[in-house]
PyMOL Python script that loads the backbone (N, CA, C, O; Angstrom):
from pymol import cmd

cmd.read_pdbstr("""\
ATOM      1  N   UNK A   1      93.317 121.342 101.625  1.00  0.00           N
ATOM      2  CA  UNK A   1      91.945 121.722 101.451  1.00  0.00           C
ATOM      3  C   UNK A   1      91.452 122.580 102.620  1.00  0.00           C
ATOM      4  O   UNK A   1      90.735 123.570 102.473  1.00  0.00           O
ATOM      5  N   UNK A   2      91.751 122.268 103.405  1.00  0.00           N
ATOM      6  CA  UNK A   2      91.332 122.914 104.903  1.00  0.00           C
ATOM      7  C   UNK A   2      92.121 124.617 104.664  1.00  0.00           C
ATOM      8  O   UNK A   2      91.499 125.680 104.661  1.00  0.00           O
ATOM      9  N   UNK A   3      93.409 124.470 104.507  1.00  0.00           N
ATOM     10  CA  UNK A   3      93.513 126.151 104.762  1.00  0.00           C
ATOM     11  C   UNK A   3      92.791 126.988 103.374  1.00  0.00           C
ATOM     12  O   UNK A   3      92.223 128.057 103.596  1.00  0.00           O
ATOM     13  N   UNK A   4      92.844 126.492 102.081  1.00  0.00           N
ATOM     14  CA  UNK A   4      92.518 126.777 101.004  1.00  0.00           C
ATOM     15  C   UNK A   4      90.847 127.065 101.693  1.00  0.00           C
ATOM     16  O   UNK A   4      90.480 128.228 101.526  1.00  0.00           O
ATOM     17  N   UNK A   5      89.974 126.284 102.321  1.00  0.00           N
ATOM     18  CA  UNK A   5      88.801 126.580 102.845  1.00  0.00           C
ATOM     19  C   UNK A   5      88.694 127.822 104.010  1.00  0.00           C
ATOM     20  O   UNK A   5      87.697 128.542 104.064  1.00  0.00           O
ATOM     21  N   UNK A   6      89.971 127.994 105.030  1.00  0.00           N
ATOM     22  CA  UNK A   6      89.484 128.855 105.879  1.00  0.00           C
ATOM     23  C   UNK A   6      90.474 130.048 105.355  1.00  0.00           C
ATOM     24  O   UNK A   6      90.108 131.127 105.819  1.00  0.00           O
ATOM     25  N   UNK A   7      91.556 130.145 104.567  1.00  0.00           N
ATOM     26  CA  UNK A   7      91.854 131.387 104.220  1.00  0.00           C
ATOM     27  C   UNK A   7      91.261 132.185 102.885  1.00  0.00           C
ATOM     28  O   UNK A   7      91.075 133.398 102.787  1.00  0.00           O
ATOM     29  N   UNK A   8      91.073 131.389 102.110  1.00  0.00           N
ATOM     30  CA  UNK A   8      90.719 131.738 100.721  1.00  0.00           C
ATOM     31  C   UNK A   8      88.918 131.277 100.340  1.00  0.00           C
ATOM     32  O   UNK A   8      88.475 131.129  99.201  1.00  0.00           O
ATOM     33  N   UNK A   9      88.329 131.161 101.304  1.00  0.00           N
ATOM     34  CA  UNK A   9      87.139 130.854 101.129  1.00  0.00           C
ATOM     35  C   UNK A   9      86.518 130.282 100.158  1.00  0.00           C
ATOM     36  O   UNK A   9      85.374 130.642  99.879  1.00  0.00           O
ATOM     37  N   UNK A  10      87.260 129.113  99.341  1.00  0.00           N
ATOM     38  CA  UNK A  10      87.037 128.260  98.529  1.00  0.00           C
ATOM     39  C   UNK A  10      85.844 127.225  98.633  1.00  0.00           C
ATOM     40  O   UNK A  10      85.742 126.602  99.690  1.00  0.00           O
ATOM     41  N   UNK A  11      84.947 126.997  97.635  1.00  0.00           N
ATOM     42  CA  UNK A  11      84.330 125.481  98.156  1.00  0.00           C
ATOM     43  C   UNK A  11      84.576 124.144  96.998  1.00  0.00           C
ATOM     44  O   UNK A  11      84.701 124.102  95.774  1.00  0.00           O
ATOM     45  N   UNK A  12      84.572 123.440  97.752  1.00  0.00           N
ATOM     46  CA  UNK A  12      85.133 121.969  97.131  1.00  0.00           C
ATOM     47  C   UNK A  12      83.422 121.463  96.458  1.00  0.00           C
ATOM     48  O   UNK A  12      82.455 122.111  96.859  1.00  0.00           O
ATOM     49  N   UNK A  13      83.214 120.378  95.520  1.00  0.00           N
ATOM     50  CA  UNK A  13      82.527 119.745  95.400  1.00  0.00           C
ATOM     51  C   UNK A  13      82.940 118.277  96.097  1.00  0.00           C
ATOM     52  O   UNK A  13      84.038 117.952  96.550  1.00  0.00           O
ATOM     53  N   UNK A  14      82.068 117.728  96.054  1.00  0.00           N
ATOM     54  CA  UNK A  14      81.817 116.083  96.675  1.00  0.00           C
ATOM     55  C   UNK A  14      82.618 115.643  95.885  1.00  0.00           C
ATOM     56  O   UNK A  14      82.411 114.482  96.238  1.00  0.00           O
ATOM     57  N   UNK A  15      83.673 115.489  94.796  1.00  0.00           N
ATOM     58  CA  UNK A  15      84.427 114.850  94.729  1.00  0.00           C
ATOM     59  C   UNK A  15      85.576 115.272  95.023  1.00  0.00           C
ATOM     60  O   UNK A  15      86.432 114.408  94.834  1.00  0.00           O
ATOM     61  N   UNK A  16      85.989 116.293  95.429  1.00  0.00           N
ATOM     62  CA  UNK A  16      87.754 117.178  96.005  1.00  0.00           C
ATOM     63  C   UNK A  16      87.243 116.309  97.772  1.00  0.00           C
ATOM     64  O   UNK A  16      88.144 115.871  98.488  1.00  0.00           O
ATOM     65  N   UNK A  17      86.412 116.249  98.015  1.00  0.00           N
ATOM     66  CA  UNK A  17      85.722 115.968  99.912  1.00  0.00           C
ATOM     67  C   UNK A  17      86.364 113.938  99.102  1.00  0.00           C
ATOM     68  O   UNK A  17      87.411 113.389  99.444  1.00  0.00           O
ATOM     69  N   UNK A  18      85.655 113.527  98.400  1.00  0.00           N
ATOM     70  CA  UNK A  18      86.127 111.626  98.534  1.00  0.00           C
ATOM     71  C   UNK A  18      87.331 111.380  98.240  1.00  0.00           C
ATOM     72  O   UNK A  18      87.793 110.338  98.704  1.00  0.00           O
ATOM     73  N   UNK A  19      88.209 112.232  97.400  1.00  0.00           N
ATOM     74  CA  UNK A  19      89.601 112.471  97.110  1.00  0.00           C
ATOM     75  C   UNK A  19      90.658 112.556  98.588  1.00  0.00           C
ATOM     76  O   UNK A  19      91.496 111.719  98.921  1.00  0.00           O
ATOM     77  N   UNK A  20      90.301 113.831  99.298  1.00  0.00           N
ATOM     78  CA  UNK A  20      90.948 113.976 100.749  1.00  0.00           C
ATOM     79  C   UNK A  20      90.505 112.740 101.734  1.00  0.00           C
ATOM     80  O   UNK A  20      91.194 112.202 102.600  1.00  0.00           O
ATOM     81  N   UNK A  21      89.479 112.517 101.442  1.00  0.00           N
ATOM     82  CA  UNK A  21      89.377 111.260 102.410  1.00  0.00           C
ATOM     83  C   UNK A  21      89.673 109.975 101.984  1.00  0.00           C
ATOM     84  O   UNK A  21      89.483 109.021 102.738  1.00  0.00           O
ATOM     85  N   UNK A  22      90.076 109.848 100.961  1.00  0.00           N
ATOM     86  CA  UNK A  22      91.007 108.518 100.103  1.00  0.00           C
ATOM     87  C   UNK A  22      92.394 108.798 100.544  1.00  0.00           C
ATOM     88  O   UNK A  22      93.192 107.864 100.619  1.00  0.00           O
ATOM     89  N   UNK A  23      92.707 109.871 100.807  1.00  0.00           N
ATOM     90  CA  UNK A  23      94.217 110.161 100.906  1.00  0.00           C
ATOM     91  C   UNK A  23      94.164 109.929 102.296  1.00  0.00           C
ATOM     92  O   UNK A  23      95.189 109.386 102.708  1.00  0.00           O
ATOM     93  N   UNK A  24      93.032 110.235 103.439  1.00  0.00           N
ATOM     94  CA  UNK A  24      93.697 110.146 104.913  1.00  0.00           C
ATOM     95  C   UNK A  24      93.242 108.632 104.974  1.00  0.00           C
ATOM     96  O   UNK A  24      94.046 107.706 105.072  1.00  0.00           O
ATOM     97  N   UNK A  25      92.424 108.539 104.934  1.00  0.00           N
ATOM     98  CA  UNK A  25      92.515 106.905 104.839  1.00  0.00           C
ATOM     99  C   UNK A  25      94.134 105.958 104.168  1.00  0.00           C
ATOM    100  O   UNK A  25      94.644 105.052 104.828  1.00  0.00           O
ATOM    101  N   UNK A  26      94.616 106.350 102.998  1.00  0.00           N
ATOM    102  CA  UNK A  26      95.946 105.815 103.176  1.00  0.00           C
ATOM    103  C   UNK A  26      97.064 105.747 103.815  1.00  0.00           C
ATOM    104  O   UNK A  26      98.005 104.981 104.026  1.00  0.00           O
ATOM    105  N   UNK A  27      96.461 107.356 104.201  1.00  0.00           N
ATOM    106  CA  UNK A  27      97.887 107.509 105.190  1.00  0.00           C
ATOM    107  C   UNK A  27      97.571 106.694 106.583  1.00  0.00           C
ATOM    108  O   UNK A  27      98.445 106.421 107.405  1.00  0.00           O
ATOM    109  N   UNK A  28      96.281 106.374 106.708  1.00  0.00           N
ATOM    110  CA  UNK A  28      95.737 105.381 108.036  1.00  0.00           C
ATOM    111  C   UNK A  28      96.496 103.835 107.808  1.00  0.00           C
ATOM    112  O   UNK A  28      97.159 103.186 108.617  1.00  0.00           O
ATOM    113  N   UNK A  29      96.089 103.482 106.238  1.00  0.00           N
ATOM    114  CA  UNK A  29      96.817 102.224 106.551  1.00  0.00           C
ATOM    115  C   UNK A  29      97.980 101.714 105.954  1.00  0.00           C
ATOM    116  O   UNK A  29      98.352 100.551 105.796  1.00  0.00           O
ATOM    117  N   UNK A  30      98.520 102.856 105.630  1.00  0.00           N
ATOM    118  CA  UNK A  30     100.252 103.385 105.745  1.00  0.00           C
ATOM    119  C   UNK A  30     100.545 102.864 107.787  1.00  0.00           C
ATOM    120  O   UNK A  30     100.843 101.806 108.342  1.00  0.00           O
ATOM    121  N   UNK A  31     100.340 103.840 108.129  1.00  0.00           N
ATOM    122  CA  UNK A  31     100.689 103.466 109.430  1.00  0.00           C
ATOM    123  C   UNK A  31     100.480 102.548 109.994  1.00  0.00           C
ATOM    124  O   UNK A  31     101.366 102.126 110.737  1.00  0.00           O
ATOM    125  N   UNK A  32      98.726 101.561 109.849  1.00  0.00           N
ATOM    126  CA  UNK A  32      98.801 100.302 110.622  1.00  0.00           C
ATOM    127  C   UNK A  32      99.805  99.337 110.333  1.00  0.00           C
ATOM    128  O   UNK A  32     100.499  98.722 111.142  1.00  0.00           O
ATOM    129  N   UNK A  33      99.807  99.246 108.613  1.00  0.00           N
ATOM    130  CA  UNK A  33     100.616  97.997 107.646  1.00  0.00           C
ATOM    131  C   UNK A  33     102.506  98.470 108.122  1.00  0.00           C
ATOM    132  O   UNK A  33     103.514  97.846 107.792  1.00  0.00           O
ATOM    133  N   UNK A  34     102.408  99.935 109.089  1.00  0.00           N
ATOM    134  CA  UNK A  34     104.077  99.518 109.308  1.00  0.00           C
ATOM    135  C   UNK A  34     104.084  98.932 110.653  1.00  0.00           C
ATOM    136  O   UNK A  34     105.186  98.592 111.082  1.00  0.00           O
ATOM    137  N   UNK A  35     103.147  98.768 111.330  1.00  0.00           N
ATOM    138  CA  UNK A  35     102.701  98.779 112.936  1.00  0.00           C
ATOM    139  C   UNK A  35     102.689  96.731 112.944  1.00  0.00           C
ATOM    140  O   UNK A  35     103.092  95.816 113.661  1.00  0.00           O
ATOM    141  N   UNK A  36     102.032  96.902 111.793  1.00  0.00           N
ATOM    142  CA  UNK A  36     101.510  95.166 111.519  1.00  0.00           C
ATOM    143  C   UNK A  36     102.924  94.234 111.422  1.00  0.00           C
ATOM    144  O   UNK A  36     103.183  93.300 112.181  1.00  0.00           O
ATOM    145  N   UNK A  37     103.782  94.712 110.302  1.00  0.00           N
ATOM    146  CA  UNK A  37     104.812  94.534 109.776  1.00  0.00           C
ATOM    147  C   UNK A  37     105.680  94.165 110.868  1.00  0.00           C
ATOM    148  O   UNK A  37     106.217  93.058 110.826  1.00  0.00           O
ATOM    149  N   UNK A  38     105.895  94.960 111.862  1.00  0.00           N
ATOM    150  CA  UNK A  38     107.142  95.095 113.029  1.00  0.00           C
ATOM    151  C   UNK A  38     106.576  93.680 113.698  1.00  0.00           C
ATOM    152  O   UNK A  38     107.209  92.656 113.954  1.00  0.00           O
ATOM    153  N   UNK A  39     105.230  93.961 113.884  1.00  0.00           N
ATOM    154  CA  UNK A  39     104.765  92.382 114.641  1.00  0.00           C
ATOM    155  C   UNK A  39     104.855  91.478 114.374  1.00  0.00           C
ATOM    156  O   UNK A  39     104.729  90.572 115.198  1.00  0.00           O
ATOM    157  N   UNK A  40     105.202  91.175 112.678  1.00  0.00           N
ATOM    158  CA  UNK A  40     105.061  89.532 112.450  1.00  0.00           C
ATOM    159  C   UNK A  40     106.427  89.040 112.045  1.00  0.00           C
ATOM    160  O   UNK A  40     106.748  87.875 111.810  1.00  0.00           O
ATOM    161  N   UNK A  41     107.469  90.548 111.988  1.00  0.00           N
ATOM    162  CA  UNK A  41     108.494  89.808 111.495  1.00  0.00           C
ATOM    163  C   UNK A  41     109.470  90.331 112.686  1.00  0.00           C
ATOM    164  O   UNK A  41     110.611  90.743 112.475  1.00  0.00           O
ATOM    165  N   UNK A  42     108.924  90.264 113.834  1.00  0.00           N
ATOM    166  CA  UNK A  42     110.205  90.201 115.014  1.00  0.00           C
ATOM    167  C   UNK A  42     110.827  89.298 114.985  1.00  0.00           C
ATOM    168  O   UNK A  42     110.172  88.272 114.804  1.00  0.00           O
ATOM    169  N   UNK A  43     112.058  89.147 115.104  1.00  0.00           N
ATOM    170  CA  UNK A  43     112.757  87.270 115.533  1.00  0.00           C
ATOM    171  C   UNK A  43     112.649  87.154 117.004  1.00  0.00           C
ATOM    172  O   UNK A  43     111.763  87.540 117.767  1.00  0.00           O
ATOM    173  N   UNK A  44     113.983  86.406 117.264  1.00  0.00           N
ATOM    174  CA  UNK A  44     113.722  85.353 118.749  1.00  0.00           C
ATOM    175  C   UNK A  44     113.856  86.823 119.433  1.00  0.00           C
ATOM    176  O   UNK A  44     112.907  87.039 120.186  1.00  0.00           O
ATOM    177  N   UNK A  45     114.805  87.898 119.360  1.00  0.00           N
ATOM    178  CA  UNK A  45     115.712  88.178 120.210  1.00  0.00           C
ATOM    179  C   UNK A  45     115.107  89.869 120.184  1.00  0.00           C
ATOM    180  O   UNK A  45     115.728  90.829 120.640  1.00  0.00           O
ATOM    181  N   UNK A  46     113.811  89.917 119.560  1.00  0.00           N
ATOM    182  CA  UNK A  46     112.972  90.958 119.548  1.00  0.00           C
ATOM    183  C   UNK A  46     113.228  91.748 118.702  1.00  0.00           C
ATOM    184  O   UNK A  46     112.610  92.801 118.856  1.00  0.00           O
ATOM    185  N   UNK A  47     114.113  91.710 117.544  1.00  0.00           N
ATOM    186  CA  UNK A  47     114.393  92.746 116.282  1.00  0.00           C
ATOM    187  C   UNK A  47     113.925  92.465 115.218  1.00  0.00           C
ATOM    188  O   UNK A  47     113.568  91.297 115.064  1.00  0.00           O
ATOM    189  N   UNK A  48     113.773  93.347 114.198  1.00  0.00           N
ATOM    190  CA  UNK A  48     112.869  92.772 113.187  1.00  0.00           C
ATOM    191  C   UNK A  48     113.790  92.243 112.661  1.00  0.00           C
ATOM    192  O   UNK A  48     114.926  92.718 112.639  1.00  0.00           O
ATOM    193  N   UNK A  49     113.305  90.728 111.942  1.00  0.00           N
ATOM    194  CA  UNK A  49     114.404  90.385 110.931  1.00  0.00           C
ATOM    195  C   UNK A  49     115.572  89.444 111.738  1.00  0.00           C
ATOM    196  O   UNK A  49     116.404  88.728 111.181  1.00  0.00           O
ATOM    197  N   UNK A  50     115.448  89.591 112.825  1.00  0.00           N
ATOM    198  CA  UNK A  50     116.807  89.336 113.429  1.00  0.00           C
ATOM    199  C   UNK A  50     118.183  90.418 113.765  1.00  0.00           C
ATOM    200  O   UNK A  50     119.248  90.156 114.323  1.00  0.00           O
ATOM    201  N   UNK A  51     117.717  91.608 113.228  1.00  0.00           N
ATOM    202  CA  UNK A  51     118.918  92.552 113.003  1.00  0.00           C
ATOM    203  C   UNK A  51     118.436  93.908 113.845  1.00  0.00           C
ATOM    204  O   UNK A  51     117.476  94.613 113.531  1.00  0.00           O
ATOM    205  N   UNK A  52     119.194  94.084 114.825  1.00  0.00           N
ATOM    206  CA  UNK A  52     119.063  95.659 115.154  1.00  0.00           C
ATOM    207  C   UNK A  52     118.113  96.430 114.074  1.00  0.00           C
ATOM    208  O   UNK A  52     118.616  96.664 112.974  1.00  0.00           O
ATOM    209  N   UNK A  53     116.650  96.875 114.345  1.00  0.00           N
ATOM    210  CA  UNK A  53     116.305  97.888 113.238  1.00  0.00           C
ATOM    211  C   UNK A  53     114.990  98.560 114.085  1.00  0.00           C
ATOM    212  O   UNK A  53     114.550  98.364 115.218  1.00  0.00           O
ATOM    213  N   UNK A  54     114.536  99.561 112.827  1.00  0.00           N
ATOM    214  CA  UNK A  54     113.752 100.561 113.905  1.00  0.00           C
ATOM    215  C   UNK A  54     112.443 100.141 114.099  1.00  0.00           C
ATOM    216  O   UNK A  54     111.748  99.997 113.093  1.00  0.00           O
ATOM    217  N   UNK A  55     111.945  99.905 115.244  1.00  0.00           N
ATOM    218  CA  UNK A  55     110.969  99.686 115.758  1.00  0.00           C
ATOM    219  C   UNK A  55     109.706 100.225 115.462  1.00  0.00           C
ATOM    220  O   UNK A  55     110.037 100.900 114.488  1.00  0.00           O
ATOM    221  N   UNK A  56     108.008 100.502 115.642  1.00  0.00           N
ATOM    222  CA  UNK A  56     106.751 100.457 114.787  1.00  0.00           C
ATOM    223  C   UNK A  56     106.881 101.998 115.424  1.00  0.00           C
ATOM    224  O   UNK A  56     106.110 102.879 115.046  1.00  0.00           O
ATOM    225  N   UNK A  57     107.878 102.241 116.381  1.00  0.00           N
ATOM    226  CA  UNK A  57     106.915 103.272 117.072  1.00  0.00           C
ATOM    227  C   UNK A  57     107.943 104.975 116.033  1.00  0.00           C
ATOM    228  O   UNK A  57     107.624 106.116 115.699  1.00  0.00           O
ATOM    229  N   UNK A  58     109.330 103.994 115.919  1.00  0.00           N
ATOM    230  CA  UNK A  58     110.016 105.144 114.366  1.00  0.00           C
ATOM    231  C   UNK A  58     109.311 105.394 113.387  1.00  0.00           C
ATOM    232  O   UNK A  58     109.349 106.411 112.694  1.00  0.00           O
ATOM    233  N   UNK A  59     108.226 103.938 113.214  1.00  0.00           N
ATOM    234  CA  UNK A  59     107.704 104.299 111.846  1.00  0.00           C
ATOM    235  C   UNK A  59     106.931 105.004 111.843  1.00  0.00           C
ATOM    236  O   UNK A  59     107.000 105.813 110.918  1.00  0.00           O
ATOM    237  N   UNK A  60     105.760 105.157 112.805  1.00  0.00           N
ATOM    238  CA  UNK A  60     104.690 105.723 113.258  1.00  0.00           C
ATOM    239  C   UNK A  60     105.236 107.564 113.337  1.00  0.00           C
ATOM    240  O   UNK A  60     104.534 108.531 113.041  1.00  0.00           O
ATOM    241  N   UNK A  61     106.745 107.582 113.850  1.00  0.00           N
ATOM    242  CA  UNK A  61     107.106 108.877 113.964  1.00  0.00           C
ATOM    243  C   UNK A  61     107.189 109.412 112.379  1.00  0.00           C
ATOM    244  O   UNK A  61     106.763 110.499 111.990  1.00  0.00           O
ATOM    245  N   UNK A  62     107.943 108.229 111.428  1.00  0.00           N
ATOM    246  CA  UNK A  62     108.234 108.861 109.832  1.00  0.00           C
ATOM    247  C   UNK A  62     107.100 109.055 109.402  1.00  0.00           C
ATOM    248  O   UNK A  62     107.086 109.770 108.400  1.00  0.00           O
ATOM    249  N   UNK A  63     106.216 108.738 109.721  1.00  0.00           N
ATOM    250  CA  UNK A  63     104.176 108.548 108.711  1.00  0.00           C
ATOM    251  C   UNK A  63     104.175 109.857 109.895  1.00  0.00           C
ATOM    252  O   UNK A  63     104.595 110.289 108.821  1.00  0.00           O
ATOM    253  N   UNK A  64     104.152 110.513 110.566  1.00  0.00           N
ATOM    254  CA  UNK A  64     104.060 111.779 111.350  1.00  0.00           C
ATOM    255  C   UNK A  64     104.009 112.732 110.791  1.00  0.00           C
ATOM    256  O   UNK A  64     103.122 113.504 110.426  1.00  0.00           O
ATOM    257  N   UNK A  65     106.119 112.592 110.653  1.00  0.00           N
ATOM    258  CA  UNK A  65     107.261 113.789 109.971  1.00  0.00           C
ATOM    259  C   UNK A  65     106.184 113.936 108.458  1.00  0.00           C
ATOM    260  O   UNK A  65     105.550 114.990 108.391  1.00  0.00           O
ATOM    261  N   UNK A  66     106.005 112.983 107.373  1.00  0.00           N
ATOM    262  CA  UNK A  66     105.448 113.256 106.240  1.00  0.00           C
ATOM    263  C   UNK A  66     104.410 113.561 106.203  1.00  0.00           C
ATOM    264  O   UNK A  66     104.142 114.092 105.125  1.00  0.00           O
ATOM    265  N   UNK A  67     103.323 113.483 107.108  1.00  0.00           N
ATOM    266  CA  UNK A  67     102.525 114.097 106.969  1.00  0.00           C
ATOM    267  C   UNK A  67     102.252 115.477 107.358  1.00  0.00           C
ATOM    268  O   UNK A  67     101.402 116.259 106.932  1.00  0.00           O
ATOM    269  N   UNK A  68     103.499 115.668 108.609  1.00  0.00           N
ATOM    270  CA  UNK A  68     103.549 117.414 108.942  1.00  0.00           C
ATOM    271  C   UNK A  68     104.249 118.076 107.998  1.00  0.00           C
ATOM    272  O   UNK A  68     104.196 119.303 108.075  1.00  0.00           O
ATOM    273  N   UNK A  69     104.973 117.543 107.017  1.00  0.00           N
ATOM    274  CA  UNK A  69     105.729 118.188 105.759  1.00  0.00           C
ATOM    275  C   UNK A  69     104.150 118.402 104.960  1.00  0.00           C
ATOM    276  O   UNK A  69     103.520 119.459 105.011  1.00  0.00           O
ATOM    277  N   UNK A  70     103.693 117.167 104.235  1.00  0.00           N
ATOM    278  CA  UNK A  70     102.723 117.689 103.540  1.00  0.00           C
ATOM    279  C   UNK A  70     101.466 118.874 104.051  1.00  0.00           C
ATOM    280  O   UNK A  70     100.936 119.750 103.368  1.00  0.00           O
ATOM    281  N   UNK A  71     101.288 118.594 105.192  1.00  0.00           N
ATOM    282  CA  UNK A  71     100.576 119.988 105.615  1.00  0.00           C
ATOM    283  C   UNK A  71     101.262 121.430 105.708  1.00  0.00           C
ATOM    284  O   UNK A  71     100.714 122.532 105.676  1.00  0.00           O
ATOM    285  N   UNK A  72     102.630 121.106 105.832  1.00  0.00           N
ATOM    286  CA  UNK A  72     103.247 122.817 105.862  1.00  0.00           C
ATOM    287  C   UNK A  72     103.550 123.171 104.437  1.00  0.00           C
ATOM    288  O   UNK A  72     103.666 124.350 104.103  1.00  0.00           O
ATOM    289  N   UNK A  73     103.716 121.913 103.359  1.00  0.00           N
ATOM    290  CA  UNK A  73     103.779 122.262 102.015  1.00  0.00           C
ATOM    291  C   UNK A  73     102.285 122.967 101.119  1.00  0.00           C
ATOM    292  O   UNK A  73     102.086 123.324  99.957  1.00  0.00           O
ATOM    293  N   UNK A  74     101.611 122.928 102.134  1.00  0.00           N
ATOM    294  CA  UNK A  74      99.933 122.782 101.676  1.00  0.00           C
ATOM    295  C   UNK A  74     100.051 124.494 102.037  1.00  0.00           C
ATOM    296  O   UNK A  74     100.111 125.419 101.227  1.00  0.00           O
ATOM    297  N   UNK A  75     100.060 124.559 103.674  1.00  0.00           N
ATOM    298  CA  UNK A  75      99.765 126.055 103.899  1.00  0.00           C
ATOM    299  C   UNK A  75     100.819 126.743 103.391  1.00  0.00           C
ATOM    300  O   UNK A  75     100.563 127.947 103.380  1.00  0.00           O
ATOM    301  N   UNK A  76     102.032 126.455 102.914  1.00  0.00           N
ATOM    302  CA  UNK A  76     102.956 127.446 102.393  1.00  0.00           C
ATOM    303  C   UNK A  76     102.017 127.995 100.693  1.00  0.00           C
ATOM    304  O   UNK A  76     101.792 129.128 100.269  1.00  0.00           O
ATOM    305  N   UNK A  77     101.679 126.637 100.104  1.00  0.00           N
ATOM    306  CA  UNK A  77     101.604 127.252  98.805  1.00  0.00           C
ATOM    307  C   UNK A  77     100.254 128.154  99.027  1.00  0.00           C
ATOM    308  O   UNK A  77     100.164 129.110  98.257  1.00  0.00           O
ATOM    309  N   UNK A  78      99.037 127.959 100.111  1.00  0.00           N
ATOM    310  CA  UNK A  78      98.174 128.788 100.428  1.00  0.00           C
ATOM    311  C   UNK A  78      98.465 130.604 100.245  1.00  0.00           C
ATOM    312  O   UNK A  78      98.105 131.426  99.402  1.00  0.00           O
ATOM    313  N   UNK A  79      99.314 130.682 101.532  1.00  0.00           N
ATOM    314  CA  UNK A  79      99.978 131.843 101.676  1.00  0.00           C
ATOM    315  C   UNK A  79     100.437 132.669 100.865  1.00  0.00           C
ATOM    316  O   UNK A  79     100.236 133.883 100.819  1.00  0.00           O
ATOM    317  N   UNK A  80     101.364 131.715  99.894  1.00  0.00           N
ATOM    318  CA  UNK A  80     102.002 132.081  98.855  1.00  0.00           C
ATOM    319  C   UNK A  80     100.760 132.522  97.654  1.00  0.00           C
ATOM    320  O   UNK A  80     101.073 133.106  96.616  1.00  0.00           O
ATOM    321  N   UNK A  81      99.540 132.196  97.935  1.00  0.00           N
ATOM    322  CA  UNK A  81      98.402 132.722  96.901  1.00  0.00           C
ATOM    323  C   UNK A  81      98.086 134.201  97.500  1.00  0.00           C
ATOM    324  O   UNK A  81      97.685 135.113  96.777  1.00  0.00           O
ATOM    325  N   UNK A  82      98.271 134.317  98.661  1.00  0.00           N
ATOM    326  CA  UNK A  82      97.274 135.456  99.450  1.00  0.00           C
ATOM    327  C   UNK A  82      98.284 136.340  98.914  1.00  0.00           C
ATOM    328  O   UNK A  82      98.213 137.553  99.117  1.00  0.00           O
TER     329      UNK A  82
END
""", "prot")
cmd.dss("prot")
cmd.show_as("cartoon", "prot")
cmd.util.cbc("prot")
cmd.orient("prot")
């Protein structure tokens, strides 16, 4: 929505605006609920589960990576209009 707004001078109505903010809001508690997760199911020996595995701060990096994909998938198809 954002480049579609500053390259193509588009305007949204109030419902495309509660839509984008339903979506960053999930992706908000996408990230806490993997942050939460790592905390309650550490075992004795500090791994989740008991087993060597990746820690809140990988997950926090994968909820990152997908969201910098979906923004470069966003301004590509922009571009690709101009």
């Amino acid at each position: 929505m954002f480049f579609t707004k500053v390259f193509m001078k588009r305007r949204y109505k109030w419902v495309h605006l509660v839509g984008g903010i339903v979506c960053v809001c999930g992706i908000v508690v996408n990230t806490a609920s993997d942050i939460r997760l790592e905390k309650n199911e550490k075992g004795s020996d500090g791994s989740i589960g008991g087993t060597s595995s990746s820690s809140s701060l990988d997950h926090v990096k994968g909820d990152i990576c997908a969201v910098l994909g979906a923004v470069l998938l966003g301004l590509d198809d922009v571009l690709s209009e101009i």
